[in-house]
Structure formats: structure tokens, C-alpha cells
N, C-alpha and C positions, 0 to 999 in steps of 0.2 A: 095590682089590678084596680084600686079603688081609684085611687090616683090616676089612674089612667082612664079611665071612665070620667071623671069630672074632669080632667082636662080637655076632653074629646069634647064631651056636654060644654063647655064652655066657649069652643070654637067652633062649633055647629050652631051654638046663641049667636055670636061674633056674625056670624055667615049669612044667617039669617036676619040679623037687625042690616048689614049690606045691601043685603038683596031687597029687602024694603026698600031702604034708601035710593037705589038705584031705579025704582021703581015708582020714585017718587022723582027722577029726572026727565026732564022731557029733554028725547035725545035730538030730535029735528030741530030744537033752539041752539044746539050745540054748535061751537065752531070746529075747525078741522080737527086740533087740537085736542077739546073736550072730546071729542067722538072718540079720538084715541085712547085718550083716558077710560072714558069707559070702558070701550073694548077692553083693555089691558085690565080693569078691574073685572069685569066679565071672564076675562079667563086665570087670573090669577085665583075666581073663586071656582073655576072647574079643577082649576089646579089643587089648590087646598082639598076639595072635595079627592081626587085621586091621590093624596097622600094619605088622608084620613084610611080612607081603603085600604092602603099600605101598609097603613102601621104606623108611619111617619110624622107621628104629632109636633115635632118639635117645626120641622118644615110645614107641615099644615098650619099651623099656626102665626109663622111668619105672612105664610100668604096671604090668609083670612086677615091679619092685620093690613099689611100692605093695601089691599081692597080696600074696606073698611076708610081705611085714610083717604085713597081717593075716592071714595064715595061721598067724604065730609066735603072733601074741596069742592066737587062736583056740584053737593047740593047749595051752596051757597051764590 
């Protein structure tokens, strides 16, 4: 259970440094493309967020990754 709790704590940090990030995108400069990208990180993290729920940290955590990464492309 401890293990499991810092793994969680870990990828609700992941989730939430995203969701900044993404938040620090201005989506109206976007092209068709980036917009997509976003969206898909967008739900890739409601996605993580309903695995979390689950149970399913190993998949939550790909997701939360997943996001995260485009969020870095995004903000550059």
C-alpha cells in the first residue's frame, strides 16, 4: 500500500505540473495540428485521472506521461 500511494502521489505531481504547462499554452496561436495535440493531451489526462480512480496506476501513468510529453512539445 505505501508503494502504491507514492506511486499515485507521483503521477497526480506528473498531472498537475501538465496541466500548468498546458496552461501556459495559448491555444488560439495554435495550428490545426497543435490544437490536436492538445486536445489529445487534454484527454489523455482525463484519462489518467479515470485510471487513477480504477486502480490502474500502471496505465495511469503511461498517460500522465504521454500528456506531459506533449505538453513539452507544445510549449516550446
Amino acid at each position: 500500500p505505501g508503494a502504491q500511494t507514492k506511486t499515485e502521489t507521483s503521477i497526480r505531481a506528473l498531472m498537475s505540473r501538465t496541466v500548468q504547462d498546458l496552461q501556459r499554452v495559448n491555444y488560439a496561436a495554435l495550428d490545426a495540428d497543435g490544437r490536436a495535440q492538445f486536445d489529445t493531451a487534454r484527454r489523455f489526462l482525463s484519462q489518467a485521472e479515470e485510471s487513477l480512480k480504477g486502480g490502474n496506476l500502471a496505465f495511469a501513468g503511461k498517460l500522465a506521461d504521454k500528456a506531459a510529453t506533449m505538453a513539452s512539445v507544445l510549449m516550446r
